[in-house]
N, C-alpha and C positions, 0 to 999 in steps of 0.2 A: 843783584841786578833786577831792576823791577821792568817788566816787559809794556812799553806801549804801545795803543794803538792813537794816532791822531787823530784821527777822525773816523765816525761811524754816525749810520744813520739812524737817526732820535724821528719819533712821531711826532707830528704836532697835528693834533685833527685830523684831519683825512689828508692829513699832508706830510713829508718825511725831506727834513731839514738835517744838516750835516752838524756834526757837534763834537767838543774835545771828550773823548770817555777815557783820558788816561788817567782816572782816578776810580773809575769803574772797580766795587770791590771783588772783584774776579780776584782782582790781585795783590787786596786788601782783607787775606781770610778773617772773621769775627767781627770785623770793625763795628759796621752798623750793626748788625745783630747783637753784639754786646750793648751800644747802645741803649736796646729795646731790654735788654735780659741783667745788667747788672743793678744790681740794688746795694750790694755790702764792699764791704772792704777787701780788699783783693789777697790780701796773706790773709783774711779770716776765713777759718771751714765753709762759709757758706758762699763768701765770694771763690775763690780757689773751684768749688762745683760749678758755680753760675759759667765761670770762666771756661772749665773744661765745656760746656755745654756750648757756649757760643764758637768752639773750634769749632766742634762737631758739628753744628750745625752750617755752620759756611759751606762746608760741599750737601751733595744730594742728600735730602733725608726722606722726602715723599716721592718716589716712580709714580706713584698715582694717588689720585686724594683720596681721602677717606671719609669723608662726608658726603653724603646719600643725595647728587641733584634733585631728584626725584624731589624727594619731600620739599627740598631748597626753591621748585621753580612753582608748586601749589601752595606754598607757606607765601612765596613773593609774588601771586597771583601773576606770575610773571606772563607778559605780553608786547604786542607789538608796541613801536614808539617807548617804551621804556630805558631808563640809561639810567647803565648800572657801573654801581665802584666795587667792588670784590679782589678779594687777596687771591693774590696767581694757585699759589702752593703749587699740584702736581698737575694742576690744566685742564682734567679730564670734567671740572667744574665749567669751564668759562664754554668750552666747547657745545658740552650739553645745551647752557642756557640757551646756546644759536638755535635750538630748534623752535626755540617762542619767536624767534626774529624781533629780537628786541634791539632799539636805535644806536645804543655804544655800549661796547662792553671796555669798561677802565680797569685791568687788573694789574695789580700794586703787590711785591716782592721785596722785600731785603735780601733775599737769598739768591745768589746771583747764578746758583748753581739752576735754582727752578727758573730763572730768569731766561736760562738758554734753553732750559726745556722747553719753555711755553713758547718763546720764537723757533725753536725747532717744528714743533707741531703744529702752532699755523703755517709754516712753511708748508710742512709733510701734507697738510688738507690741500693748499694751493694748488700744489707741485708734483703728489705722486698719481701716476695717469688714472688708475683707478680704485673704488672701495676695494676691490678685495687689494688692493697693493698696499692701502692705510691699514686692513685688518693684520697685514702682514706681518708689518711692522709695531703694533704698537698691541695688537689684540694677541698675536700666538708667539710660542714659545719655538726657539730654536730653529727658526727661518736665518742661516747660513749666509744669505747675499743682502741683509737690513743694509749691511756696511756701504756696501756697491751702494743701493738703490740710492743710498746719504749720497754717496759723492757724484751719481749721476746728476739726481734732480732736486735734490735741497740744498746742497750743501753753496753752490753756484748764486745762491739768491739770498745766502745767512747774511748779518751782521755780522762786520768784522771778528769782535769779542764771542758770540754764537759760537762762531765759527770756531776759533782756536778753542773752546771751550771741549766739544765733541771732537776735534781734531789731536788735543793735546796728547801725548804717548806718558805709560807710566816706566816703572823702573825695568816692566818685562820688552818695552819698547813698543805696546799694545795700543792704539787710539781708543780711547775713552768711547767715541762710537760704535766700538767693536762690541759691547755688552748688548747691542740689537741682533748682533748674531746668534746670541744665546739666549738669556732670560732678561730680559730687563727687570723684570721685575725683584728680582731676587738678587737686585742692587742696591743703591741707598742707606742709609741706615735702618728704614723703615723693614727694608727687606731684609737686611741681617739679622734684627731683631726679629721677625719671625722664622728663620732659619736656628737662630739662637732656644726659639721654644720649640722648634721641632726636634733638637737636641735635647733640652731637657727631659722631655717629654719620652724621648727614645729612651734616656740613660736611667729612666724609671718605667721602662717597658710599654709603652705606648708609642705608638705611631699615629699622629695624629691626623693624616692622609686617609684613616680608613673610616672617616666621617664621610669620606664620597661613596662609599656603599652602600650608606644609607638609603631607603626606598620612598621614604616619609618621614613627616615631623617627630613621629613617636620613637621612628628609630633613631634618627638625631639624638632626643633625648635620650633614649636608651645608654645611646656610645655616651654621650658626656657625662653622665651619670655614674654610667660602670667606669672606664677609662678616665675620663680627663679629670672629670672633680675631683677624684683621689689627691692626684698630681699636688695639688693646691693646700694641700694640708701637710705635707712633708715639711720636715723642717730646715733644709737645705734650699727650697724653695723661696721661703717665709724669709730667712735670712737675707736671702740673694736680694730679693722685692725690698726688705727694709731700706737698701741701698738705693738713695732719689739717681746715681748713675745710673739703676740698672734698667731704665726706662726712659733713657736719653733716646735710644733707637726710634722709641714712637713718637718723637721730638716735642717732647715733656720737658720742660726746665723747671729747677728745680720750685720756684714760685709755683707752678703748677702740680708740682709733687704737693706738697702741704694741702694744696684744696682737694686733690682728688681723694686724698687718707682720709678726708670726714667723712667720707660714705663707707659701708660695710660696716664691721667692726673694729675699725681702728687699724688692721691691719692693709699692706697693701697687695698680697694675696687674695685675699676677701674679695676685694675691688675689680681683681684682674680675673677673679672667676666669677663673678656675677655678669660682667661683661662680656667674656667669651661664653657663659652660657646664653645671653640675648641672641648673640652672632651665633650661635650653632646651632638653640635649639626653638626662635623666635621667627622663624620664616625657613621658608622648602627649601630650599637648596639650588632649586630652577629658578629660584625668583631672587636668589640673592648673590651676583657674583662678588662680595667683597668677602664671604664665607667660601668661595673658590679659592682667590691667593689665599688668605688664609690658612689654607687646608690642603688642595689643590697644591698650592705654590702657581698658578697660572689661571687665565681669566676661562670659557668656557669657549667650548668651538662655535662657530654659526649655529645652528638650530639645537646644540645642545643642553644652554640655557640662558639666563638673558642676560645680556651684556652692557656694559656701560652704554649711553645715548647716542656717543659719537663715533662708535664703533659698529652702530644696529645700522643697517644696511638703507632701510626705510627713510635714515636721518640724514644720509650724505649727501643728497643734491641742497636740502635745507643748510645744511653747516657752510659747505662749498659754499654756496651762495651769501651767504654773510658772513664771511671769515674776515673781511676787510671792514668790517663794523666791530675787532678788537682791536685795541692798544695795548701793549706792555709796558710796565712803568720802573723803574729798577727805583726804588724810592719810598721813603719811611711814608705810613699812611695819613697823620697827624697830616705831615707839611705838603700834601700831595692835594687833601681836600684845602689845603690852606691856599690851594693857589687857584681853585673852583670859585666860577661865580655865586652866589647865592643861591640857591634854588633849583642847582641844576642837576640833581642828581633822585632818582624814582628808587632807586633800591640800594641798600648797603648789605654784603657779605661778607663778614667780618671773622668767619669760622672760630676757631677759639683764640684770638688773639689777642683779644681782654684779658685771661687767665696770664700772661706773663704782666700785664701793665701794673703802676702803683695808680694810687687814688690821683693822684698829678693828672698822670696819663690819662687817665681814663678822663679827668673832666676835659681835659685839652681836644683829646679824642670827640665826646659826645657836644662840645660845642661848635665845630668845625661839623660835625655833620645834622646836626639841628640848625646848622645855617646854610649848607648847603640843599637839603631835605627839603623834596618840590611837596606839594600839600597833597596828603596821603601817603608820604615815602613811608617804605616800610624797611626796618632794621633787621636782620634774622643772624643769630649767631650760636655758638654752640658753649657748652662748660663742658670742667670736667666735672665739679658736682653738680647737685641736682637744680638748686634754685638757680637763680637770677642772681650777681654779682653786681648790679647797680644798684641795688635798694641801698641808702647808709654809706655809699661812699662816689657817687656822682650826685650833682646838686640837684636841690629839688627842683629850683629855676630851671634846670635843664628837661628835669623827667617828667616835669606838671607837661612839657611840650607833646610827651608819648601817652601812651593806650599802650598798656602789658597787656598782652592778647596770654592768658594765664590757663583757660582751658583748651585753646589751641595749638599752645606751645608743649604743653605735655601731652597731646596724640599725636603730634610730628615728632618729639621726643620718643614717643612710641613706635610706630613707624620707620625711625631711621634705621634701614638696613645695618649700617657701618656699625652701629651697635657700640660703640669703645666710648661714648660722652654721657657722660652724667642726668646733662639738659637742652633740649634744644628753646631756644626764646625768638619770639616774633612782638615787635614796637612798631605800632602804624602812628605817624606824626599827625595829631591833632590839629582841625580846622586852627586858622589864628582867630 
């Protein structure tokens, strides 16, 4: 029995028109995300992975993003009157941006699971009476009444599909919004998969919690040194990593396995300890809450280190205040700028979303946004390895239009907190 809803409210500009969403893929698990993710033959080993990937990926896979706004809103010199297109993913991106007060934020989703997140959480900015009741719920762990506070003062003002989405009950009869009562974070696959290496980790005697002890950088590096790098050379490890499932959690598919193995030595061990050594031993510990969950498993308290933008205390009359300058868009990104006029768009966020495309894609992709691209728009996105993925397989007609900002993009590369991508890359579109 497929469940509908008849009508729900769709944005249209700063305006909100009634529309059929019974095709919404709430209730179409993989559909569109296969889509974006299949490339081979479906009984072939490599479709059969693609496939399992795009299940998994239909519910929650990021609680929170994992790309550093920070570097995101100095790399897009981001400012007022700016309008901006960005992929939703876990929201904590689009939120930030509100403190440049820039003119539109357009964030664009296949994943219809982040789709209710990111309307949940402009709701929660609207709707919960004050910061500390948003830190409550979305910054600390194990706040007991998140649930209540849902069905007081957001839940009354979701879209219908939102709605049932966080309402829905599992097999234990649980609503799916009851994980605000506990950790959210250490939900999704994002977060089981770091639960998963804190199991490893344990099952070869390390705990990897006790990187919060640390006092400074050197002892950072100390513990990942002594403790964790070992971890990485086991050969139960080595094995598990060969496996492109076994990084489904950081919502890697399998197209994106193959490019990240060229870095290191070949192996995909290598890759995942060069990485978590940037995230552990490449900034303080106060200054990096994505080395919290992490490690942690939870984000830091008010004054006791720094916190995502939308969550710093400083930032919430600023977000509040332009929270009705986003839109959500449940819609592939191609046919979404296909439907933009010319010109109208100052910034593209594209996080690593290249890394699943074929060369198709990608030119389909880079010609809808060099047509939409106002004069100066600037493109910022992420790899998993280290160069740039457009050289040799987007047109040159397309890229003569950009400026690789080449020295640039490897000190935001540097700088990114989240530490887990290869490269970060910044395209300013050329005078015509």
């Amino acid at each position: 029995m497929t469940l509908r809803y008849p009508l729900a409210a769709k944005q249209m500009g700063n305006h909100f028109a009634m529309t059929d969403v019974s095709s919404d893929l709430v209730f179409r698990r993989g559909k569109e995300v296969g889509k974006a993710v299949y490339q081979n033959r479906a009984l072939s080993k490599a479709g059969i992975s693609e496939r399992l990937f795009a299940f998994l990926f239909s519910g929650l896979v990021y609680p929170q993003i994992w790309e550093d706004p920070d570097v995101d809103m100095e790399a897009m010199q981001l400012g007022e009157g700016h309008r901006i297109v960005t992929i939703a993913s876990g929201g904590c991106n689009i939120l930030a941006y509100l403190t440049r007060s820039p003119a539109r934020i357009d964030a664009v989703d296949l994943n219809a699971a982040h789709i209710a997140l990111n309307r949940m959480k402009l709701e929660a900015v609207r709707r919960l009476p004050s910061q500390g009741d948003l830190f409550r719920f979305f910054g600390a762990a194990d706040t007991s009444h998140n649930s209540q506070a849902y069905d007081r003062f957001i839940a009354p003002h979701l879209d219908p599909v939102s709605r049932h989405y966080w309402e829905r009950c599992n097999w234990r009869g649980r609503r799916r919004i009851g994980v605000f009562d506990r950790n959210f974070y250490q939900t999704g696959l994002l977060g089981l998969f770091i639960a998963m290496g804190h199991r490893t980790a344990k099952f070869f005697g390390v705990n990897p919690a006790r990187m919060m002890e640390a006092g400074n950088i050197a002892e950072q590096r100390r513990f990942f040194n002594e403790e964790l790098a070992p971890v990485f050379d086991k050969k139960l490890l080595k094995w598990a990593t060969s496996r492109k499932a076994s990084l489904f959690g950081l919502g890697i598919p399998p197209a994106q396995y193959d490019s990240l193995i060229t870095s290191g030595d070949g192996t995909m061990a290598s890759v995942l300890k060069a990485r978590l050594e940037k995230l552990a031993c490449d900034f303080p510990l106060e200054n990096n809450y994505f080395a919290w969950q992490a490690f942690a498993r939870r984000y830091p308290n008010p004054g006791e280190a720094a916190l995502p933008a939308y969550l710093e205390k400083q930032n919430y009359d600023t977000i509040r205040g332009n929270i009705d300058r986003v839109a959500i868009h449940h819609a592939n990104l191609i046919e979404f700028l296909a439907g933009k006029d010319a010109g109208t768009v100052d910034r593209f966020i594209l996080l690593d979303a290249q890394d699943w495309m074929t060369d198709d894609q990608l030119n389909a992709l880079w010609s809808e946004i060099s047509r939409t691209a106002s004069a100066g728009a600037r493109v910022i996105f992420r790899t998993a390895a280290e160069p740039s993925l457009l050289p040799g397989r987007v047109s040159t007609s397309l890229l003569d239009q950009w400026d690789y900002q080449d020295e640039a993009s490897r000190e935001f590369s540097t700088r990114d907190r989240s530490a887990i991508y290869g490269g970060f890359h910044l395209y300013v579109k050329r005078a015509a």
